[in-house]
mmJSON file of the N, C-alpha and C atoms, coordinates in Angstrom:
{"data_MODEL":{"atom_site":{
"group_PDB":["ATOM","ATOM","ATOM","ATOM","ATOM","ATOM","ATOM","ATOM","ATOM","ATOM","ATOM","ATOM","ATOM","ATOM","ATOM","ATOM","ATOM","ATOM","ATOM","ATOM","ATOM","ATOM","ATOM","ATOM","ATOM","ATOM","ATOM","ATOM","ATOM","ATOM","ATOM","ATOM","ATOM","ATOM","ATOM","ATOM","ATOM","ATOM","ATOM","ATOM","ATOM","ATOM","ATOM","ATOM","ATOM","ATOM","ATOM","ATOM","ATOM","ATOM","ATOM","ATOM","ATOM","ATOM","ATOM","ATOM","ATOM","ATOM","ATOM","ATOM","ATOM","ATOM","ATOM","ATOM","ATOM","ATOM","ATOM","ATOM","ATOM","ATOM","ATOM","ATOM","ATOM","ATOM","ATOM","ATOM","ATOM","ATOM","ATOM","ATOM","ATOM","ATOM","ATOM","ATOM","ATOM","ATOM","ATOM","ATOM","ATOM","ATOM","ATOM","ATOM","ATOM","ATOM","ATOM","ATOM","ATOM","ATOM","ATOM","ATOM","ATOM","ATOM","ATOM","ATOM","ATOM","ATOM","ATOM","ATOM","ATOM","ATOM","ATOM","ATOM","ATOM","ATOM","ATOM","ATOM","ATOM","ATOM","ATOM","ATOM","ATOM","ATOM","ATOM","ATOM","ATOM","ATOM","ATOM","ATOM","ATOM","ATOM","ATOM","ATOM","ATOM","ATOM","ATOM","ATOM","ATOM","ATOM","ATOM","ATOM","ATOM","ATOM","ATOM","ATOM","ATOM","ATOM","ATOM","ATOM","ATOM","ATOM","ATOM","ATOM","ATOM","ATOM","ATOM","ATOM","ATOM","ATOM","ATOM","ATOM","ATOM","ATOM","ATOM","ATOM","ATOM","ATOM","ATOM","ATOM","ATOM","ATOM","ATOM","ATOM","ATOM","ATOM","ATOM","ATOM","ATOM","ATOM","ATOM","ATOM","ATOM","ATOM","ATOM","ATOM","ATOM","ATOM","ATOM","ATOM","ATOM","ATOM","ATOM","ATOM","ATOM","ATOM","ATOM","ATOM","ATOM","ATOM","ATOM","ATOM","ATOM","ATOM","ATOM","ATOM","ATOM","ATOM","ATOM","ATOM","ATOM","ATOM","ATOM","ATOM","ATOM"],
"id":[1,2,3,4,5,6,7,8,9,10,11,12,13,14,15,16,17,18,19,20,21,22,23,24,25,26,27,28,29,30,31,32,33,34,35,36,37,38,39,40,41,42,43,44,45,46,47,48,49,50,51,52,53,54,55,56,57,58,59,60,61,62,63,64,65,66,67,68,69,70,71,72,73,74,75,76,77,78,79,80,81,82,83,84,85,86,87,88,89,90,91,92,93,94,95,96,97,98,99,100,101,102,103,104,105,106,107,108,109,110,111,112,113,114,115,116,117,118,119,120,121,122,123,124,125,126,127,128,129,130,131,132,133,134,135,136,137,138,139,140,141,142,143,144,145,146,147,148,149,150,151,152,153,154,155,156,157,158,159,160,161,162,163,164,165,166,167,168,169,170,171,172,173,174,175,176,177,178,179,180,181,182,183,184,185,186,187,188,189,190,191,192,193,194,195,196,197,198,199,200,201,202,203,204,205,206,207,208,209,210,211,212,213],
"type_symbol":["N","C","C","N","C","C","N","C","C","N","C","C","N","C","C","N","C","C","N","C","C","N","C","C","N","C","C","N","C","C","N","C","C","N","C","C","N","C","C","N","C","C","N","C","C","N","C","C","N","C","C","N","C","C","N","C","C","N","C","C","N","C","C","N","C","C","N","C","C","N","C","C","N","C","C","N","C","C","N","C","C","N","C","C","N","C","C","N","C","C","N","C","C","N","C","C","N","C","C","N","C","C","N","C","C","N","C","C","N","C","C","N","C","C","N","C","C","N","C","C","N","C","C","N","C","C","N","C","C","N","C","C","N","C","C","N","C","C","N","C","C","N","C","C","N","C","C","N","C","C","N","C","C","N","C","C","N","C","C","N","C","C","N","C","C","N","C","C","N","C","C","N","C","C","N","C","C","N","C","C","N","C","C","N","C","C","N","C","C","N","C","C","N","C","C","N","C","C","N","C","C","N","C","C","N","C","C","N","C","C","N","C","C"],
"label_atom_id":["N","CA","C","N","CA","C","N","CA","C","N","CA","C","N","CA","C","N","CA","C","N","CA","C","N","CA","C","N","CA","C","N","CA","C","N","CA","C","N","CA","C","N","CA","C","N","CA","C","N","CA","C","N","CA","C","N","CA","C","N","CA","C","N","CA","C","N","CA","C","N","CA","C","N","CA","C","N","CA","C","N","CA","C","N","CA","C","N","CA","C","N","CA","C","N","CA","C","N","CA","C","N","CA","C","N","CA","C","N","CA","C","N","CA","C","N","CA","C","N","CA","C","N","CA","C","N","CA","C","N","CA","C","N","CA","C","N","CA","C","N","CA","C","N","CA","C","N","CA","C","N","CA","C","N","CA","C","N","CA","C","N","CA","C","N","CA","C","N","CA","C","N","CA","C","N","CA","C","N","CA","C","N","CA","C","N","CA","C","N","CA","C","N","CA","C","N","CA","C","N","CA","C","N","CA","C","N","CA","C","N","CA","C","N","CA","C","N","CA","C","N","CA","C","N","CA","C","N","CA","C","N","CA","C","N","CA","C","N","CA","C","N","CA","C","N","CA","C"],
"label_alt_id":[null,null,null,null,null,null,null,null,null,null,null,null,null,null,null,null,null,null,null,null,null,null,null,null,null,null,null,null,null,null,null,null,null,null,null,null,null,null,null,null,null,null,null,null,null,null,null,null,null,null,null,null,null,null,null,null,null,null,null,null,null,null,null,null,null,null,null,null,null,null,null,null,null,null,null,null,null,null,null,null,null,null,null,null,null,null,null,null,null,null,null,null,null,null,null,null,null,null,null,null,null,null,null,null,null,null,null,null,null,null,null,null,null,null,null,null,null,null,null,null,null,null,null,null,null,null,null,null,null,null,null,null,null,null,null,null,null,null,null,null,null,null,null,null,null,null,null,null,null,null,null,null,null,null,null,null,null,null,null,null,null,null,null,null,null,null,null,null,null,null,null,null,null,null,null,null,null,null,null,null,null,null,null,null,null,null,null,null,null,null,null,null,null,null,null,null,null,null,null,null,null,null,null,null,null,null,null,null,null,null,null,null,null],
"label_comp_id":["UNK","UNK","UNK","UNK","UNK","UNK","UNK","UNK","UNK","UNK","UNK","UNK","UNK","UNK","UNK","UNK","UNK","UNK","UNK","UNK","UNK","UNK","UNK","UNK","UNK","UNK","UNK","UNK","UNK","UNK","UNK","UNK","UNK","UNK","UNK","UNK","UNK","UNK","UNK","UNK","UNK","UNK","UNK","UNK","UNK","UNK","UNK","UNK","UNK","UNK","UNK","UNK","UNK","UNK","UNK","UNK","UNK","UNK","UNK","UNK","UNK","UNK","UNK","UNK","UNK","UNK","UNK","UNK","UNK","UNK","UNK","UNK","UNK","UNK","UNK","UNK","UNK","UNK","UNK","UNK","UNK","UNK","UNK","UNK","UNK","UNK","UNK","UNK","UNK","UNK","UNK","UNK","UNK","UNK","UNK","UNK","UNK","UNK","UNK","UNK","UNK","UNK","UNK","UNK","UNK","UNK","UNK","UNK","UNK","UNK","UNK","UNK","UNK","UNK","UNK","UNK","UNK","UNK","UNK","UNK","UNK","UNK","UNK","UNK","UNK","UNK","UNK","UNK","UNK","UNK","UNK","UNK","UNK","UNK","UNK","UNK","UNK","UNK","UNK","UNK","UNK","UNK","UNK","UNK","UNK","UNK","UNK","UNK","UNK","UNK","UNK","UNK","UNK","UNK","UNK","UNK","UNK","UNK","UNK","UNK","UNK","UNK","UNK","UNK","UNK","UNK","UNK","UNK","UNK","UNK","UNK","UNK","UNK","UNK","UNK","UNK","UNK","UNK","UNK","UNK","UNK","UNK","UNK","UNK","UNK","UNK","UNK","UNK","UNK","UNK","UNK","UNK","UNK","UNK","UNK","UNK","UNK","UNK","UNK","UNK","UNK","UNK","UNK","UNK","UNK","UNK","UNK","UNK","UNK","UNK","UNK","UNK","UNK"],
"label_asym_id":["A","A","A","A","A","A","A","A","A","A","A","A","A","A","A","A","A","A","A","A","A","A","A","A","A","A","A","A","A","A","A","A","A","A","A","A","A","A","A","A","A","A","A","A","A","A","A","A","A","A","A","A","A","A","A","A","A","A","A","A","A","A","A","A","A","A","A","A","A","A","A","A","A","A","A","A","A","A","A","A","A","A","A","A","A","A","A","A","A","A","A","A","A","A","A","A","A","A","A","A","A","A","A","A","A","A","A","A","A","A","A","A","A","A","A","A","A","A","A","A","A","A","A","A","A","A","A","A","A","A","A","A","A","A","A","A","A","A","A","A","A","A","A","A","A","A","A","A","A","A","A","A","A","A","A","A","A","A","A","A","A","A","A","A","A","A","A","A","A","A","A","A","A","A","A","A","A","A","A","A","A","A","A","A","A","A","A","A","A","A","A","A","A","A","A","A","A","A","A","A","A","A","A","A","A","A","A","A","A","A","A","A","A"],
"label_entity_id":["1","1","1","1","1","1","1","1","1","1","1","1","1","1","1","1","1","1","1","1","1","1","1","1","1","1","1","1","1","1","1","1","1","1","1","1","1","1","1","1","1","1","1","1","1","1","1","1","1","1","1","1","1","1","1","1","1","1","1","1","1","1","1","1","1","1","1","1","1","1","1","1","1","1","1","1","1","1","1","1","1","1","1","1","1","1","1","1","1","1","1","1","1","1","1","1","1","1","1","1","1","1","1","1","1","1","1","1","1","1","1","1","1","1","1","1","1","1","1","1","1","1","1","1","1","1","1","1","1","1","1","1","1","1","1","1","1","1","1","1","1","1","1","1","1","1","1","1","1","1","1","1","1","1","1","1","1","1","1","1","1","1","1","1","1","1","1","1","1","1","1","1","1","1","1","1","1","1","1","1","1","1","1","1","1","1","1","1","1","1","1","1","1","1","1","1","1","1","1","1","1","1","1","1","1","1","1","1","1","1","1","1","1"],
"label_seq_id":[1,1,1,2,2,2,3,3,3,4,4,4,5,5,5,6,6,6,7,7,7,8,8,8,9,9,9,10,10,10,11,11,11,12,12,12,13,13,13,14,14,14,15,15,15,16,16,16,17,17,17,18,18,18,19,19,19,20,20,20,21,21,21,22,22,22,23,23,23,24,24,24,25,25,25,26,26,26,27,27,27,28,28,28,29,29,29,30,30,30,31,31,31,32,32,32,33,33,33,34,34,34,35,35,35,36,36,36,37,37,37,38,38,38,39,39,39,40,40,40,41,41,41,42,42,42,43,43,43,44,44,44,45,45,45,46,46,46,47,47,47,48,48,48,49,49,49,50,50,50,51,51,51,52,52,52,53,53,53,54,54,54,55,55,55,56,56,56,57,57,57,58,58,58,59,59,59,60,60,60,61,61,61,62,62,62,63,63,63,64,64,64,65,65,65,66,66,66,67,67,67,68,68,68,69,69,69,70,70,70,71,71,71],
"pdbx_PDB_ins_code":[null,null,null,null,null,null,null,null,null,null,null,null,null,null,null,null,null,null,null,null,null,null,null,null,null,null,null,null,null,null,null,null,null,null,null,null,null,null,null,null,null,null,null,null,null,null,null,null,null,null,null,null,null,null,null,null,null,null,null,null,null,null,null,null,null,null,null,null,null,null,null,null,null,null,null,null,null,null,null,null,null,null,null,null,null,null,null,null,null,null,null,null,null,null,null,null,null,null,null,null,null,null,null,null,null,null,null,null,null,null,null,null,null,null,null,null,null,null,null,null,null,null,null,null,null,null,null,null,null,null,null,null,null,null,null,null,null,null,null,null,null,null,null,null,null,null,null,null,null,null,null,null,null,null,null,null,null,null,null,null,null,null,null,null,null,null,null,null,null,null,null,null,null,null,null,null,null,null,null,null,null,null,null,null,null,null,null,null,null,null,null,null,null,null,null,null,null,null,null,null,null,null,null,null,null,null,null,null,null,null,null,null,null],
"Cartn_x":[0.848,0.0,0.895,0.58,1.394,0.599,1.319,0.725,1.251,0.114,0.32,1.236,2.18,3.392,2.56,2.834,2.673,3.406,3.164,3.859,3.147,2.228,1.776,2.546,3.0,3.619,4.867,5.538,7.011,6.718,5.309,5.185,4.084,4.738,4.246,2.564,2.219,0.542,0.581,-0.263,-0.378,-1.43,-1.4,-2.408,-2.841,-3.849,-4.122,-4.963,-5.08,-5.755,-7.113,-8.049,-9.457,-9.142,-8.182,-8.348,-7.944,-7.127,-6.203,-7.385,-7.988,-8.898,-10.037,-10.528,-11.619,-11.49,-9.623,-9.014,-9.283,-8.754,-8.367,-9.845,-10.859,-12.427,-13.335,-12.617,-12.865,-14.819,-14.668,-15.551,-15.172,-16.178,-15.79,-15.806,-14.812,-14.53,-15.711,-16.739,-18.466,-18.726,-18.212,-19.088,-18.74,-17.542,-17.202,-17.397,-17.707,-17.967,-19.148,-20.294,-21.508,-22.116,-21.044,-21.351,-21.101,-20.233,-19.66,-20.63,-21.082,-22.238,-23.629,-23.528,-25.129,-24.538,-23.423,-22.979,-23.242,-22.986,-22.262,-21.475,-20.619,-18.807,-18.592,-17.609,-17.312,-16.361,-16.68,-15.749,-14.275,-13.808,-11.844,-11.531,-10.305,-9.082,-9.171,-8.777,-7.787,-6.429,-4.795,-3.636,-3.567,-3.088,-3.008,-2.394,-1.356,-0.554,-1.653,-2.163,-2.929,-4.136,-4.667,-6.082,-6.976,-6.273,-6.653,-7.253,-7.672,-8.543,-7.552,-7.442,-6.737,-7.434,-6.887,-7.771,-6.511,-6.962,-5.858,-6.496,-5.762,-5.924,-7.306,-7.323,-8.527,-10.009,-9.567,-10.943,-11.259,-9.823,-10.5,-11.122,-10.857,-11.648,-12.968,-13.419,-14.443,-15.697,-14.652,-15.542,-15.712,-14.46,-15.286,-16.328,-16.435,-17.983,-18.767,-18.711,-20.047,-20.558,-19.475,-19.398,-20.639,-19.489,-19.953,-21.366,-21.744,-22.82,-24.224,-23.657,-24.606,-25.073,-24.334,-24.586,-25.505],
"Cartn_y":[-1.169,0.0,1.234,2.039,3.368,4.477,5.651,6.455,7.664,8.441,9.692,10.585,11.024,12.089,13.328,14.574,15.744,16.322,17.614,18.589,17.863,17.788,16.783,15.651,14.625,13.752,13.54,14.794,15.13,15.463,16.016,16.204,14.921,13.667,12.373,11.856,13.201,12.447,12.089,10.754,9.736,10.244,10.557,10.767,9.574,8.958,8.098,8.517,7.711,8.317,7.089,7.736,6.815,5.484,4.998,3.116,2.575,3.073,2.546,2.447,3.893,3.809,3.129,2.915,1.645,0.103,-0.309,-1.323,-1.48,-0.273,-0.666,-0.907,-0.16,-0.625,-1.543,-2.024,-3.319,-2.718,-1.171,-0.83,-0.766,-0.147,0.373,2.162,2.022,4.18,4.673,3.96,4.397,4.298,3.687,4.396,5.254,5.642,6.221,7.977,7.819,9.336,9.315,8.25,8.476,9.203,8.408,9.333,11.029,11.11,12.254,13.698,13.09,13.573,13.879,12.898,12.694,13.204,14.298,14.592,13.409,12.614,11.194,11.355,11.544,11.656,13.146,13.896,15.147,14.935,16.105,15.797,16.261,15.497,15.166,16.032,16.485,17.287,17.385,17.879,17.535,18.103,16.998,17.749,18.661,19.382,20.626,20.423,19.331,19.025,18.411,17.302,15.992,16.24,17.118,17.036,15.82,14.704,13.628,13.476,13.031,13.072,12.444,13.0,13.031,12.419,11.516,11.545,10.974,11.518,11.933,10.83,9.986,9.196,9.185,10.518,10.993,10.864,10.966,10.842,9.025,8.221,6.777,6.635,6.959,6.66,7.265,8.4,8.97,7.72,7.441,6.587,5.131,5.331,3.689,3.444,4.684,4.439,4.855,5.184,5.733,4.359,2.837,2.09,1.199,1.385,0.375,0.641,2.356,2.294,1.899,1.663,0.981,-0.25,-1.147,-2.214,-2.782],
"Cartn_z":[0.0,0.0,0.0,-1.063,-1.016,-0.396,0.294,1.126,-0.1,0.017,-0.814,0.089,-0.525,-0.036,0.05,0.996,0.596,1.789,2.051,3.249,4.595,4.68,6.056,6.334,5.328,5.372,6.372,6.4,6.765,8.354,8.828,10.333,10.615,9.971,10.789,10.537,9.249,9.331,7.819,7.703,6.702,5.667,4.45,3.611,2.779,2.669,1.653,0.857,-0.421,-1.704,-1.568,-2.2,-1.891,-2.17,-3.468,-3.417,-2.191,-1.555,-0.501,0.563,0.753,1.836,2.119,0.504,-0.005,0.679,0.169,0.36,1.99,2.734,4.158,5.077,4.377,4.754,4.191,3.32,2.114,1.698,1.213,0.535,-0.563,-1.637,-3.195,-3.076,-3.901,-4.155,-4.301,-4.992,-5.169,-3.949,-2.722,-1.849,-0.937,-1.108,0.096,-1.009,-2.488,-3.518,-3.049,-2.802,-3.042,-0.967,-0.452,1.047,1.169,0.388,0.681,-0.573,-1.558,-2.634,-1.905,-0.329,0.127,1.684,1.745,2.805,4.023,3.708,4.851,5.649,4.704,4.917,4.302,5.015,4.408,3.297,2.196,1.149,1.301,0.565,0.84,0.713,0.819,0.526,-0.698,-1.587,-2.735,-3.283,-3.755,-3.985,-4.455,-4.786,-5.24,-6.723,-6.273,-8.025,-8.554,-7.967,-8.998,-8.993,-8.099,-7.592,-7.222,-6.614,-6.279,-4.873,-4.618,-3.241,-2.257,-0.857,0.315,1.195,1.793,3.158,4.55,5.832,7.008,7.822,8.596,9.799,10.328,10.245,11.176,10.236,8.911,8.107,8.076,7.669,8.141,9.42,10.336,11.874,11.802,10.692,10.457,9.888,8.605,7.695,8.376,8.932,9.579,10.828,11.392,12.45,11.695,10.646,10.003,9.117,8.98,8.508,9.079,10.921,11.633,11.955,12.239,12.365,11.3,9.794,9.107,9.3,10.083,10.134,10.938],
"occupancy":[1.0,1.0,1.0,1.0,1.0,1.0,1.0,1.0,1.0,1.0,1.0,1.0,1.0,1.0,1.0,1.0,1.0,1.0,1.0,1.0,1.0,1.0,1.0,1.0,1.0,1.0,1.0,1.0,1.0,1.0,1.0,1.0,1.0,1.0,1.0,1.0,1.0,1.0,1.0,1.0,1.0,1.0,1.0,1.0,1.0,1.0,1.0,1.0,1.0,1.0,1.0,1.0,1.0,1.0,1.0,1.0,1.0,1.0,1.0,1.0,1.0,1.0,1.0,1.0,1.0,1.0,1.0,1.0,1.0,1.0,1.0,1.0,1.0,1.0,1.0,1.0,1.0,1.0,1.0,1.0,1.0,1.0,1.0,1.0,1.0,1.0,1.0,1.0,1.0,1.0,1.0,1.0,1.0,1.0,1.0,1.0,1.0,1.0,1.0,1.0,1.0,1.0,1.0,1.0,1.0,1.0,1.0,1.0,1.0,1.0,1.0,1.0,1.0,1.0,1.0,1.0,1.0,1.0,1.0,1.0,1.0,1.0,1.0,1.0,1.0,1.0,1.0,1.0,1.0,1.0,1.0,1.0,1.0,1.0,1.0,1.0,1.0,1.0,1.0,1.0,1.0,1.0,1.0,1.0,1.0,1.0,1.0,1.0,1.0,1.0,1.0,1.0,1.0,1.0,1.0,1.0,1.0,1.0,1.0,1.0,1.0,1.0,1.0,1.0,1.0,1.0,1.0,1.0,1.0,1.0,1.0,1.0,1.0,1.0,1.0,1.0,1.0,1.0,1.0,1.0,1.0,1.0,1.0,1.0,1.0,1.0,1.0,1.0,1.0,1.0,1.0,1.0,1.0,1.0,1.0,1.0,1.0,1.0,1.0,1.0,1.0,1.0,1.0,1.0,1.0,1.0,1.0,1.0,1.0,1.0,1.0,1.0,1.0],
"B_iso_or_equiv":[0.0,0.0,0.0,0.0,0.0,0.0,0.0,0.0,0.0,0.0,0.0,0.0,0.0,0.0,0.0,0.0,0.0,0.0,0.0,0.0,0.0,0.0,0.0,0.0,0.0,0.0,0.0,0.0,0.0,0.0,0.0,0.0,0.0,0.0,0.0,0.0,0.0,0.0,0.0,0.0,0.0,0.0,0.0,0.0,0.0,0.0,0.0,0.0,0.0,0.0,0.0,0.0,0.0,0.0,0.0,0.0,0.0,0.0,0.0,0.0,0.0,0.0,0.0,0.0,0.0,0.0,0.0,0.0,0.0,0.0,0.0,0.0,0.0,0.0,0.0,0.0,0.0,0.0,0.0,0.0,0.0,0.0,0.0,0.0,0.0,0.0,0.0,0.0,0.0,0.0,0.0,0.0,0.0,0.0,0.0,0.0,0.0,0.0,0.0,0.0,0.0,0.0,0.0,0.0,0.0,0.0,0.0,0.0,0.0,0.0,0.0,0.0,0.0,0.0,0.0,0.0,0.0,0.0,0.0,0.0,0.0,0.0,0.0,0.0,0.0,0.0,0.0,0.0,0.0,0.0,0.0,0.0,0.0,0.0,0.0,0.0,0.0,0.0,0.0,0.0,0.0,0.0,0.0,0.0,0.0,0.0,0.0,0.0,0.0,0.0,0.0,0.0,0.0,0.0,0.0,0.0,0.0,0.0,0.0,0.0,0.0,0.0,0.0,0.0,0.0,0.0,0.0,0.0,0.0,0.0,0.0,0.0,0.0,0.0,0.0,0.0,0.0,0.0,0.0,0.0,0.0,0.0,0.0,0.0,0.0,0.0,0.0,0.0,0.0,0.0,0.0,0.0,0.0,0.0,0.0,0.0,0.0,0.0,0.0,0.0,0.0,0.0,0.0,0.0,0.0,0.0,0.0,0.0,0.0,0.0,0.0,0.0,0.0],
"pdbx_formal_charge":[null,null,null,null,null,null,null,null,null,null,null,null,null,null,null,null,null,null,null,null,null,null,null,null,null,null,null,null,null,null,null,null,null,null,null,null,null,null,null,null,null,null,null,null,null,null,null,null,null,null,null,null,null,null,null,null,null,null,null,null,null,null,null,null,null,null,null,null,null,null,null,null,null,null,null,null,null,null,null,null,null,null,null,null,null,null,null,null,null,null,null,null,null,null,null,null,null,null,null,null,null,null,null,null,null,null,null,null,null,null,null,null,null,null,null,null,null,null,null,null,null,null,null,null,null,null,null,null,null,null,null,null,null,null,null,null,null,null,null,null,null,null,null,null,null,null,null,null,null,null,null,null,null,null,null,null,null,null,null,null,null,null,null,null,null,null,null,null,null,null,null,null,null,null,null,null,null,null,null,null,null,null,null,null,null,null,null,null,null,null,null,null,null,null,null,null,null,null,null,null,null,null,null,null,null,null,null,null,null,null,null,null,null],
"auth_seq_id":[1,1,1,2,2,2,3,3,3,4,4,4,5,5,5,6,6,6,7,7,7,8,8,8,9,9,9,10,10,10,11,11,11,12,12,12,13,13,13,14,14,14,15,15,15,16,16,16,17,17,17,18,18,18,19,19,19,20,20,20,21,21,21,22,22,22,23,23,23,24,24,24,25,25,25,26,26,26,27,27,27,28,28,28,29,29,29,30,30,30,31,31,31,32,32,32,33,33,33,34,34,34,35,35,35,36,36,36,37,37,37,38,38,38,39,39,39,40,40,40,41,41,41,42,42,42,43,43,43,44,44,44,45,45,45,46,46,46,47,47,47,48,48,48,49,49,49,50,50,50,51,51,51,52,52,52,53,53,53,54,54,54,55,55,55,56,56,56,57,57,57,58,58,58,59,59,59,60,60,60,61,61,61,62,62,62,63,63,63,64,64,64,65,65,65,66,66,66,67,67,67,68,68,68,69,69,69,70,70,70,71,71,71],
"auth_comp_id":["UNK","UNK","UNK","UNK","UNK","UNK","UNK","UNK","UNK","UNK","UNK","UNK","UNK","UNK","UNK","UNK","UNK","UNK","UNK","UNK","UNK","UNK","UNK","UNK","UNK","UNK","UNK","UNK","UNK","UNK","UNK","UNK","UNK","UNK","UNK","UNK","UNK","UNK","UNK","UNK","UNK","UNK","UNK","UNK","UNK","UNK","UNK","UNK","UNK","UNK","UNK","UNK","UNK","UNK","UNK","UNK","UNK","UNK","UNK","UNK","UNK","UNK","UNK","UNK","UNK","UNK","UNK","UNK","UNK","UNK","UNK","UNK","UNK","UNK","UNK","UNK","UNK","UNK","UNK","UNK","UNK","UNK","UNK","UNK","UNK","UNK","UNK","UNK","UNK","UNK","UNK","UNK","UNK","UNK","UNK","UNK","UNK","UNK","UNK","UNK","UNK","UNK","UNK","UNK","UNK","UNK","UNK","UNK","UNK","UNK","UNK","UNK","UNK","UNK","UNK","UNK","UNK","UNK","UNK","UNK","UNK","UNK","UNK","UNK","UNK","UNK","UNK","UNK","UNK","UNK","UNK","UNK","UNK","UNK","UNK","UNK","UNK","UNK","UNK","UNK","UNK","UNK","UNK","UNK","UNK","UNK","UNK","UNK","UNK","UNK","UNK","UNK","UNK","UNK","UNK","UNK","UNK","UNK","UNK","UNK","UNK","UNK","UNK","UNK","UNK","UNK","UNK","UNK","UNK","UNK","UNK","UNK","UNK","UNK","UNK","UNK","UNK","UNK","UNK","UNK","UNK","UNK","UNK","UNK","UNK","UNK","UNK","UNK","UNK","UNK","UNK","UNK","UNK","UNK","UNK","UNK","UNK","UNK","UNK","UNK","UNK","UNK","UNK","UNK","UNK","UNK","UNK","UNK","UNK","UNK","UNK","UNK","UNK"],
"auth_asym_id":["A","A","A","A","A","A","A","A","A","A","A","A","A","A","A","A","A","A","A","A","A","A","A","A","A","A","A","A","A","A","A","A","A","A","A","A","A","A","A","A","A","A","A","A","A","A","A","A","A","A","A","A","A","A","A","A","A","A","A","A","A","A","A","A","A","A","A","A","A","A","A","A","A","A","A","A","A","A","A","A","A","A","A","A","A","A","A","A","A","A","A","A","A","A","A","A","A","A","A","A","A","A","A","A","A","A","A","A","A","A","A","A","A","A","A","A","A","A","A","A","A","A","A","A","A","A","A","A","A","A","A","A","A","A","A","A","A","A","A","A","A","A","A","A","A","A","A","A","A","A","A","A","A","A","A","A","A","A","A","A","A","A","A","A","A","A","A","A","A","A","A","A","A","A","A","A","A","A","A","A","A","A","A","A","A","A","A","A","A","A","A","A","A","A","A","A","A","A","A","A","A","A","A","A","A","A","A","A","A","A","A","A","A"],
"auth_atom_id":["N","CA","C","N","CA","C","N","CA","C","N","CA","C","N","CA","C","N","CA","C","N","CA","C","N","CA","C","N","CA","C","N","CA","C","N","CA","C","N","CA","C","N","CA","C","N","CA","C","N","CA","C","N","CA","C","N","CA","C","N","CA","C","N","CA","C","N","CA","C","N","CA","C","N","CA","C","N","CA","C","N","CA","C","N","CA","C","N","CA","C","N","CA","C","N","CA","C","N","CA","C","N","CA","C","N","CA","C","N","CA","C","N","CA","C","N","CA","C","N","CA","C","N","CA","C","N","CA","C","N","CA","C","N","CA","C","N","CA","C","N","CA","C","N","CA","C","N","CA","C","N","CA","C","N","CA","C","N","CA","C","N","CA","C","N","CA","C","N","CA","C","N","CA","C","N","CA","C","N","CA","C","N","CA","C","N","CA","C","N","CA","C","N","CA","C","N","CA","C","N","CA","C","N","CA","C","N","CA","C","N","CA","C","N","CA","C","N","CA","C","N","CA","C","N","CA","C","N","CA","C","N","CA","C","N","CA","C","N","CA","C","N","CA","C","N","CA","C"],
"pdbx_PDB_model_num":[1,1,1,1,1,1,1,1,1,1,1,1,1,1,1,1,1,1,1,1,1,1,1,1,1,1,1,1,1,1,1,1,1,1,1,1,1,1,1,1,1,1,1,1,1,1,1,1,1,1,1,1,1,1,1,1,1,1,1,1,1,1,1,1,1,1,1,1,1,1,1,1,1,1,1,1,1,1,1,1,1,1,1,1,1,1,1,1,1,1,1,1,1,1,1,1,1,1,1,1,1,1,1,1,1,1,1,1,1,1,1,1,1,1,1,1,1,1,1,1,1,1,1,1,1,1,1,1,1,1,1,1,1,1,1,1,1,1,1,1,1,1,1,1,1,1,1,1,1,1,1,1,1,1,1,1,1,1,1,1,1,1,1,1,1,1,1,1,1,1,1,1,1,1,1,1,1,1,1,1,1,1,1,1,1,1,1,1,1,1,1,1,1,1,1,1,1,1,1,1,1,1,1,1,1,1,1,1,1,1,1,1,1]
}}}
């Protein structure tokens, strides 16, 4: 699993890009776009170079009670 680099990176906090975060909640990228479209989940960051979607430690611990609480 690769962790997206940026200036956060360097003071110890982890950015991942949505497949990774999909992977680590064994959801699909459709759902964690379609929470955040239906304000679920707040919408990501995005890089500034790639414009790819960000997400911080703190947004997985987000998405995953919002997981657990579907169940």
């Amino acid at each position: 699993m690769m962790v997206t680099e940026d200036k956060y990176a360097s003071m110890g906090k982890k950015r991942y890009n949505i497949q990774e975060i999909a992977d680590l909640l064994g959801v699909y990228k459709g759902t964690i776009k379609n929470y955040e479209s239906k304000g679920i989940f707040p919408k990501a960051r995005r890089n500034p170079i790639n414009h790819y979607r960000e997400y911080a430690e703190e947004d997985l611990d987000i998405l995953r009670r919002i997981l657990l609480k579907g169940k």
